[in-house]
C-alpha positions as CSV (number, residue, x, y, z in Angstrom):
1,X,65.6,256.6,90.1
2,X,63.6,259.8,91.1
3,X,61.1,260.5,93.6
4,X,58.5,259.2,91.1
5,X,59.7,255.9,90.8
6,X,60.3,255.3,94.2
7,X,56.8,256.0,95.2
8,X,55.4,253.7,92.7
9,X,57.8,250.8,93.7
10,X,57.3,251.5,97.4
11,X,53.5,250.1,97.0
12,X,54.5,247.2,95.7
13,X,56.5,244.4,97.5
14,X,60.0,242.7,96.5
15,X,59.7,240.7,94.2
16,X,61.6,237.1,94.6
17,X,62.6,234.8,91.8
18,X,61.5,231.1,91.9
19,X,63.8,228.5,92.0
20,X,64.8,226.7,88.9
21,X,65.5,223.3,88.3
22,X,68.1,221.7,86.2
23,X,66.3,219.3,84.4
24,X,62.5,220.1,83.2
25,X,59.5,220.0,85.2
26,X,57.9,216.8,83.1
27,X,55.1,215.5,85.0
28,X,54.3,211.8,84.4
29,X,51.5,210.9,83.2
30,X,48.1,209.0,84.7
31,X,49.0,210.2,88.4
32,X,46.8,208.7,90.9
33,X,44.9,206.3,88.6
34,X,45.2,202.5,87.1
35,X,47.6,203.9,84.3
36,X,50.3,205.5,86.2
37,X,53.6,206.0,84.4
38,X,56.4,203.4,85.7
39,X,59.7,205.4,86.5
40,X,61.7,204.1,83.8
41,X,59.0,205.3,81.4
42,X,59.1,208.9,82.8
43,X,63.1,208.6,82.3
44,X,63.1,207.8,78.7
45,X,60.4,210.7,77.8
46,X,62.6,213.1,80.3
47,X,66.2,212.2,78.4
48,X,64.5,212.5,74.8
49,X,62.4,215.9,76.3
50,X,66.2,216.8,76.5
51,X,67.3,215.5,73.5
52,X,69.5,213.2,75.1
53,X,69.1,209.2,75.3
54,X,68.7,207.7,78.7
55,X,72.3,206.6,78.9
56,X,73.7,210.4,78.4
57,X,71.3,211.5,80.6
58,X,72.3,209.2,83.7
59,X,76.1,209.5,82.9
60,X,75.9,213.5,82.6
61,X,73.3,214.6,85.0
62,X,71.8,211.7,87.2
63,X,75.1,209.7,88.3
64,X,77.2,212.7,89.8
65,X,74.2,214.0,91.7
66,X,73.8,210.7,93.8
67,X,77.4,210.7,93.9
68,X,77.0,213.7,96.0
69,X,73.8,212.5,97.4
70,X,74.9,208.9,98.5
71,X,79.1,209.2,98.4
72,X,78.6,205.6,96.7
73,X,81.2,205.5,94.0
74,X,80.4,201.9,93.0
75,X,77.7,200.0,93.6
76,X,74.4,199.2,91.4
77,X,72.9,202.9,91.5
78,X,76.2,204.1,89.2
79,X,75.8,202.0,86.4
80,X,74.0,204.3,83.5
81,X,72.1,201.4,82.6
82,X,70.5,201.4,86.0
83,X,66.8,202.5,84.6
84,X,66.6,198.5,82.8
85,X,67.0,196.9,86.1
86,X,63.7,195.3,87.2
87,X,64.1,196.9,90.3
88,X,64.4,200.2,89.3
89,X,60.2,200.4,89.4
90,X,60.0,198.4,92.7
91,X,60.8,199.8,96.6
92,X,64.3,199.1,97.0
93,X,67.3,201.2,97.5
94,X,67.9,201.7,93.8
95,X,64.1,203.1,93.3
96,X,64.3,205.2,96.5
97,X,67.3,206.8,95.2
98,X,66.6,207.5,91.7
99,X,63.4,208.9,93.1
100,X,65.3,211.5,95.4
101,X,67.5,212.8,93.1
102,X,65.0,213.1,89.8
103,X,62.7,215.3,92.6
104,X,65.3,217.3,93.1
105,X,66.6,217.6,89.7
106,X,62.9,218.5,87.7
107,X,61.5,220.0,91.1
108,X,58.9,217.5,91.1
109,X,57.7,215.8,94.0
110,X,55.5,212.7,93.7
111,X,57.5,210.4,91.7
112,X,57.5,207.7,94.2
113,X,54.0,207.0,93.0
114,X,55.8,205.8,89.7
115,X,57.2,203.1,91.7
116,X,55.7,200.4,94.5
117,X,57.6,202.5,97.2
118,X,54.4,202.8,99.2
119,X,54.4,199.2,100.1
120,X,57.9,199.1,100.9
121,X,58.4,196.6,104.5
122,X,54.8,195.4,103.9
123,X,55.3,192.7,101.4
124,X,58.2,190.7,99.8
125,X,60.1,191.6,97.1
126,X,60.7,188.3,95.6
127,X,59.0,187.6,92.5
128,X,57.5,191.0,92.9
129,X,58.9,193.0,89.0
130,X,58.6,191.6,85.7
131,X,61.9,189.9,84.3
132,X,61.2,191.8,80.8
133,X,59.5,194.5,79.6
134,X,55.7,193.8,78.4
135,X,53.0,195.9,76.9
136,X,49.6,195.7,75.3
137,X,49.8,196.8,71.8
138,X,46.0,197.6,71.2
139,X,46.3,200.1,74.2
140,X,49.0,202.0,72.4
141,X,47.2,201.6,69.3
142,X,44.1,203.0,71.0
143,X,46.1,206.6,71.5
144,X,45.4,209.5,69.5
145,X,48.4,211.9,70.7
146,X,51.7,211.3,72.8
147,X,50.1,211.7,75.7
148,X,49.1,208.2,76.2
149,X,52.0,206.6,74.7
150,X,53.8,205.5,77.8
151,X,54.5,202.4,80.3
152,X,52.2,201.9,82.5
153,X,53.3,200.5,86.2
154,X,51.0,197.7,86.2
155,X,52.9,196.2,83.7
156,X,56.0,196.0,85.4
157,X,54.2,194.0,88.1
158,X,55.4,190.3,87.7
159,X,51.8,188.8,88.6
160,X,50.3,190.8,86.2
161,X,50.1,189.1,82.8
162,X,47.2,190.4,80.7
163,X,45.4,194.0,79.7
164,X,42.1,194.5,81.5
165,X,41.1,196.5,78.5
166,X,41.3,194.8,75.5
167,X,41.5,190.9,78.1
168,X,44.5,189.7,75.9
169,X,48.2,188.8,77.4
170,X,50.8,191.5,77.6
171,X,53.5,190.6,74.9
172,X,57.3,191.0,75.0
173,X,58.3,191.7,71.4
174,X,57.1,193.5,68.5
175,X,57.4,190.5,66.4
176,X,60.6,191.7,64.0
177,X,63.5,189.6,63.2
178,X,66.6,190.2,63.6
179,X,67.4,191.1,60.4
180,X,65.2,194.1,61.1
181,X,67.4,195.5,63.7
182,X,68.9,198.7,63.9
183,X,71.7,200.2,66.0
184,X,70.9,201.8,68.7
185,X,72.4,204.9,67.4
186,X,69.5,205.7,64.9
187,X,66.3,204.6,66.7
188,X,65.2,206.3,70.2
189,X,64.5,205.1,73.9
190,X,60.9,205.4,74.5
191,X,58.2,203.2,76.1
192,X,56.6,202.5,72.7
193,X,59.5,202.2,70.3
194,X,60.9,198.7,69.9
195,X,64.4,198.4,71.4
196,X,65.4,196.5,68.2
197,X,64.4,197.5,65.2
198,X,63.1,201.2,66.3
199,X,59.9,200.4,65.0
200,X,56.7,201.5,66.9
201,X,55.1,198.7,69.0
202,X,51.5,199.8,68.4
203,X,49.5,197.2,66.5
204,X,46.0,197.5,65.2
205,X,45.4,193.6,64.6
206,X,47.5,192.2,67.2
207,X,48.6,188.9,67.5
208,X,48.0,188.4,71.3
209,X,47.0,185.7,73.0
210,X,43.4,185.6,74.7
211,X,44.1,185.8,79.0
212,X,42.3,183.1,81.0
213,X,39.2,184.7,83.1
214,X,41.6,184.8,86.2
215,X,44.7,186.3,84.3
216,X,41.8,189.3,83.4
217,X,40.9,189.1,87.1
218,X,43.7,189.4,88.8
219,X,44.6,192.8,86.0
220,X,41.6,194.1,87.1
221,X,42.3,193.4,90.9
222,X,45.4,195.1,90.4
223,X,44.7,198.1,88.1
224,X,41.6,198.8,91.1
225,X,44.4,199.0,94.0
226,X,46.5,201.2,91.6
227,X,43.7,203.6,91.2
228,X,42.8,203.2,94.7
229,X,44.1,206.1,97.9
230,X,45.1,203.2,99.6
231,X,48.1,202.3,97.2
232,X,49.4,206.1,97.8
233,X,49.4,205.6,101.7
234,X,51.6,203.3,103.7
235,X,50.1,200.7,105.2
236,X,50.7,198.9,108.4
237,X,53.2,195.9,108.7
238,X,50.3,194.6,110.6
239,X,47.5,194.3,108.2
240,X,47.8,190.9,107.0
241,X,47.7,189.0,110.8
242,X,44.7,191.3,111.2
243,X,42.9,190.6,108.0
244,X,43.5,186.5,107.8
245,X,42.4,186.1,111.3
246,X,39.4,188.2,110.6
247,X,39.0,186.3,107.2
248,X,39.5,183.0,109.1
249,X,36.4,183.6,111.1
250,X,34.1,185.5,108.8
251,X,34.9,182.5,105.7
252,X,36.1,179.0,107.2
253,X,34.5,179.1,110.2
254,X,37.3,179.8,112.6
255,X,39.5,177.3,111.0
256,X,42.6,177.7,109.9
257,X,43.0,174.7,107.8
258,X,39.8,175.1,106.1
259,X,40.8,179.0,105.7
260,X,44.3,177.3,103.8
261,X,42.1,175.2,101.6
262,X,40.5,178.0,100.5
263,X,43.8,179.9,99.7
264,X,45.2,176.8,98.1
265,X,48.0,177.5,100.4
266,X,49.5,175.3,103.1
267,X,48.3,175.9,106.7
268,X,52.1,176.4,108.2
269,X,51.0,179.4,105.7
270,X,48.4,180.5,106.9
271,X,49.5,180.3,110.5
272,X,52.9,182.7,109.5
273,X,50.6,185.1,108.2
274,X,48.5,184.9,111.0
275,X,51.3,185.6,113.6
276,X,53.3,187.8,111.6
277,X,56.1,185.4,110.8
278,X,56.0,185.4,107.2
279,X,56.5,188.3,104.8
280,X,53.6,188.0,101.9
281,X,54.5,187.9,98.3
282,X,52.4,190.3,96.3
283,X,51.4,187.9,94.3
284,X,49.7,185.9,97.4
285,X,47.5,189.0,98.4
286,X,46.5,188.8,94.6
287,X,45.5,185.6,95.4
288,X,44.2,186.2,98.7
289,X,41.8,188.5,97.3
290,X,40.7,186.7,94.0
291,X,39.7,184.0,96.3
292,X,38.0,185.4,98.9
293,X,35.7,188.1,96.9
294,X,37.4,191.3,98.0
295,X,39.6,194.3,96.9
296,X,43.6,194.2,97.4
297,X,43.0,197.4,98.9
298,X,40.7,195.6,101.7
299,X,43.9,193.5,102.7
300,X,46.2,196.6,103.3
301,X,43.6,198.4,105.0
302,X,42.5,195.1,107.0
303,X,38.4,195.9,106.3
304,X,36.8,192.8,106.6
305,X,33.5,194.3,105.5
306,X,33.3,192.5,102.3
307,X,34.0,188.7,103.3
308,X,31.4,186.3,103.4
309,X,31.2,182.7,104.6
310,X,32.8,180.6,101.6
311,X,32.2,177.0,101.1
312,X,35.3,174.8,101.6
313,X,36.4,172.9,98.3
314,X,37.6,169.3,99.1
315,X,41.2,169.3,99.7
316,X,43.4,167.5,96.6
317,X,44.5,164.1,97.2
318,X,48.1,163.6,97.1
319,X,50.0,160.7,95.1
320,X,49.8,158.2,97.4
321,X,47.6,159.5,100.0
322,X,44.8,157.1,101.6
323,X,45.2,154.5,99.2
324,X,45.1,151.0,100.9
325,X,46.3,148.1,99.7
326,X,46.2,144.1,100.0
327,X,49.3,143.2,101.6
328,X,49.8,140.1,100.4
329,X,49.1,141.0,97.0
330,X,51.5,143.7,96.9
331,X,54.1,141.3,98.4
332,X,53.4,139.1,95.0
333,X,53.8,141.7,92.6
334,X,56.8,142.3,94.1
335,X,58.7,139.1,94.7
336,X,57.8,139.3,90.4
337,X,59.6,142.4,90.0
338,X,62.8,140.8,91.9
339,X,62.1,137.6,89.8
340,X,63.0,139.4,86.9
341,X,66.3,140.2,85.0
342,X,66.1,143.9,84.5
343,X,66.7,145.5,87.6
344,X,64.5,148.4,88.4
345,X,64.8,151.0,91.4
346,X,62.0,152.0,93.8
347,X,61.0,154.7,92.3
348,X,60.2,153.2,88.8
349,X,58.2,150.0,90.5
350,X,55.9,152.4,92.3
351,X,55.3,154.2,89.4
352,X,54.4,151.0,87.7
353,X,52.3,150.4,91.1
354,X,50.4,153.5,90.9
355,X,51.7,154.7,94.3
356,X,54.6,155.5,96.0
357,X,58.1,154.7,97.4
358,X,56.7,155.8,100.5
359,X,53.7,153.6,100.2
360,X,55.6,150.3,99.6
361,X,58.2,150.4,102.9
362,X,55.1,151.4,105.0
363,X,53.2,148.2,103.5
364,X,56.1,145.8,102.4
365,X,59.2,147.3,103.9
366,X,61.3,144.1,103.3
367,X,60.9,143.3,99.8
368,X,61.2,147.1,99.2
369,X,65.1,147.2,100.7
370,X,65.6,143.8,98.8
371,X,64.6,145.7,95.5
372,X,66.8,148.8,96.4
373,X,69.7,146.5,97.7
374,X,69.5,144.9,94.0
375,X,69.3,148.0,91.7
376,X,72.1,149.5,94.4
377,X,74.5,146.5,93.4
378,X,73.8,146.7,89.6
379,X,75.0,150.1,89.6
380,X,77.7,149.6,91.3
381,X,78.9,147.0,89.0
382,X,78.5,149.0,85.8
383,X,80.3,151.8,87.2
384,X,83.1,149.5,88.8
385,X,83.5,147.7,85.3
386,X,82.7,151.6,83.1
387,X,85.7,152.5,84.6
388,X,88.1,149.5,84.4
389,X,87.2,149.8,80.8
390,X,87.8,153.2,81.1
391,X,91.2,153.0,83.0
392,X,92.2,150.5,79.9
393,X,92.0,152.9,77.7
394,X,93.5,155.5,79.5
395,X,96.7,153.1,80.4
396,X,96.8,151.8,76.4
397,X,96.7,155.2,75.0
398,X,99.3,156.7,76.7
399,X,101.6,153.6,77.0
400,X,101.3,154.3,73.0
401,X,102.1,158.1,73.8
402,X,104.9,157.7,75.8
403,X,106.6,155.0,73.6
404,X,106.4,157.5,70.6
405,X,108.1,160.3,73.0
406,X,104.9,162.1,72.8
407,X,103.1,164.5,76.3
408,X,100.1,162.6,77.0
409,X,97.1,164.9,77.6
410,X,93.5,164.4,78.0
411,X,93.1,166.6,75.1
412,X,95.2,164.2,72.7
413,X,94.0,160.7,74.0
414,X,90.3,162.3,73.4
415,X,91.2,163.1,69.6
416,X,93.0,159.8,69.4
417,X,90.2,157.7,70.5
418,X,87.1,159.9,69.8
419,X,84.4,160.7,72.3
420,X,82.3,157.5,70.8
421,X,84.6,155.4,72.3
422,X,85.7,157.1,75.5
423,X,82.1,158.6,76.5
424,X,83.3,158.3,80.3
425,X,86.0,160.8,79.9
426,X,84.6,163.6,81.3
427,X,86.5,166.4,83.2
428,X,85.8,165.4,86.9
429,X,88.0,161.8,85.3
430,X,90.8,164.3,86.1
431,X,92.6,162.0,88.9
432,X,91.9,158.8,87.1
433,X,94.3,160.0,83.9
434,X,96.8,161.4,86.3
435,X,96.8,158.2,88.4
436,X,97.3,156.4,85.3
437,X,99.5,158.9,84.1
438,X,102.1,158.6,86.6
439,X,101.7,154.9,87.1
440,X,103.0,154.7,83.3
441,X,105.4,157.0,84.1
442,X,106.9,155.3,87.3
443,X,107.0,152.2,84.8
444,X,108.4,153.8,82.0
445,X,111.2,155.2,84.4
446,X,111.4,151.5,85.9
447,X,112.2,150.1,83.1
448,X,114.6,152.9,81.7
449,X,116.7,152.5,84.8
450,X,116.7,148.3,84.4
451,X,118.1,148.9,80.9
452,X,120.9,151.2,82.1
453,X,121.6,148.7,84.7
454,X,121.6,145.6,82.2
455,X,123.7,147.6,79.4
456,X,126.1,148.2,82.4
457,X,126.4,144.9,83.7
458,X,126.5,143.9,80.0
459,X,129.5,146.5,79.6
460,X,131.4,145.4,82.0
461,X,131.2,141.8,81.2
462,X,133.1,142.5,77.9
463,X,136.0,144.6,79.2
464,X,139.0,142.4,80.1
């Protein structure tokens, strides 16, 4: 280099190359807003971006870097199926790790807001991801490119069962039979291609179902919490004692249990929530909210701005509950029930009644026991004479078995007598045929051993 060229490259600094990652940089799509892309959605468009399907993709790339991430060599986070699980879109260990190491892999930070990790220790996980992958057909028929033509988080969501959009249910097949099935070697693995027959999901004039006003509700609750800053930020493990006692006061006038009829919840509920004892369910601060007027958002943030006093709905009547009745009355219908010749158990006279077992030993506690003694000793007697029947059976088939020097077995006395006739002999019968079994046996041998000792004695009287 001469003087020249050192001058010039002396104004200018070093120059350092960026680091590169070893998958691409894909960025999902609908970041912050209602139609954020699920994890598993951004996996499939990442392995075919690749040219890869999801499977070669976790087995070649994914699995040895948690491997050297986690030093887990077996557990749920090695299988290359992993990106199915229901979990894998939720906050668990299993979407907290998947999460790391795609970061690290595309140089992409922000995945977790593919997944529910924000709310992780804040609600429960049970009943929290869909079983099955769902979708709304018209919203990928709506797309003109590939750049909305991917799962959407809200759909995962287990509480969330129809499309805000179009206000039809989300669906769980395309509709093809299985006749139309391909192998998975010729169709690929993306959010709108049908796992079966490879076919494209999008339908113009779908067949789905029209949702119920709170099935669009609670979509639109949810898709506003998705969109919202408060999903993106962590809430307190507080925020729920907080917001029910403030919605206790501002709605049911400082009552709890009127607060729980409101909820349609129980007020041992209520009163966990309220003292921090219980963990909510997602879909309870759904339901929270759809009751009381408000955003889910309000509940994690614990703003009690929006609640208004609510007027209590009467609380449902239980089976049973405040009825009164004419003691003596009752007493007659039921000295006619043990009058007559079919024996019936508690249970099916109050249902006859209109009320329940309950009812009839608060009000007539001593006919009640005579009715239960009696159905109590009917069943025992057919059970006590099903299986002497049974035991006959049993004891004449394989006295027939053994005198024809053949094994007896359960198998063979079934296929002798036929199931029509020997309906009892199911497999916890077990000891009864071996109790019978060796009872034949010790006979059999009993009356080998008389013969050898009669053809003996019978012997000996003819020798001189």
């Amino acid at each position: 280099m001469n003087a020249f060229s050192q001058a010039v490259m002396s104004d200018f600094p070093p120059m350092s190359m960026p680091a590169r990652s070893i998958l691409y940089r894909l960025t999902p799509i609908g970041v912050g807003t209602a139609w954020r892309e699920s994890l598993d959605s951004y996996f499939c468009r990442l392995a075919d971006a690749h040219c890869l399907t999801p499977q070669q993709l976790a087995m070649g790339v994914v699995l040895p870097k948690i491997d050297s991430l986690t030093g887990i060599q077996k557990s749920i986070l090695r299988r290359n199926s992993t990106w199915q699980l229901s979990c894998f879109n939720g906050m668990g260990n299993v979407a907290s790790t998947w999460v790391k190491c795609l970061e690290i892999l595309t140089s992409y930070s922000g995945l977790s807001g593919s997944t529910l990790l924000s709310m992780n220790g804040c609600i429960s996980q049970v009943g929290l991801m869909a079983r099955q992958k769902r979708w709304c057909a018209e919203c990928f028929s709506m797309v003109n490119g590939a750049e909305g033509l991917h799962g959407r988080l809200i759909w995962e969501i287990q509480c969330v069962t129809a499309c805000r959009i179009h206000e039809t249910r989300l669906i769980s097949t395309c509709g093809c039979s299985p006749s139309e099935r391909q192998s998975k070697f010729r169709r690929k693995f993306l959010p709108h291609i049908c796992k079966f027959c490879g076919r494209t999901v999008a339908r113009e004039n779908s067949c789905s179902e029209r949702a119920t006003e709170r099935e669009i509700a609670v979509a639109r609750l949810v898709a506003r919490f998705l969109d919202s800053e408060t999903f993106d930020s962590r809430a307190n493990k507080d925020y729920l004692s907080k917001f029910i006692s403030g919605a206790k006061d501002q709605c049911a006038d400082g009552k709890a249990a009127w607060l729980a009829n409101i909820l349609e919840v129980n007020k041992s509920t209520v009163h966990g929530w309220m003292h921090g004892q219980n963990v909510a369910e997602f879909s309870h601060i759904v339901s929270i909210a759809y009751s009381l007027g408000c955003e889910i958002s309000d509940i994690f943030s614990a703003d009690l701005t929006e609640l208004r006093p609510l007027a209590v709905p009467p609380r449902r009547r239980q089976k049973g509950a405040g009825q009164r009745f004419d003691r003596s009355e009752l007493d007659r219908k039921l000295e006619d029930f043990l009058k007559q010749n079919e024996s019936l158990s508690v249970k099916k006279v109050a249902d006859l009644l209109g009320t329940s077992p309950r009812t009839l030993y608060i009000y007539s506690n001593e006919l009640t026991k005579k009715i239960s003694a009696r159905h109590r000793a009917v069943l025992h007697e057919r059970a006590t004479s099903s299986l002497m029947a049974k035991k006959n059976v049993l004891r004449a088939e394989v006295r027939a078995m053994l005198a024809k020097g053949v094994l007896p077995t359960r198998r063979r006395i079934t296929e002798r007598v036929g199931m029509d006739a020997l309906t009892l002999f199911r497999p916890q019968d077990k000891i009864l045929f071996k109790e019978v079994l060796s009872q034949e046996r010790m006979l059999q041998d009993a009356a080998k051993q008389k013969k050898k000792e009669n053809d003996k004695a019978s012997q000996n009287e003819k020798e001189p």
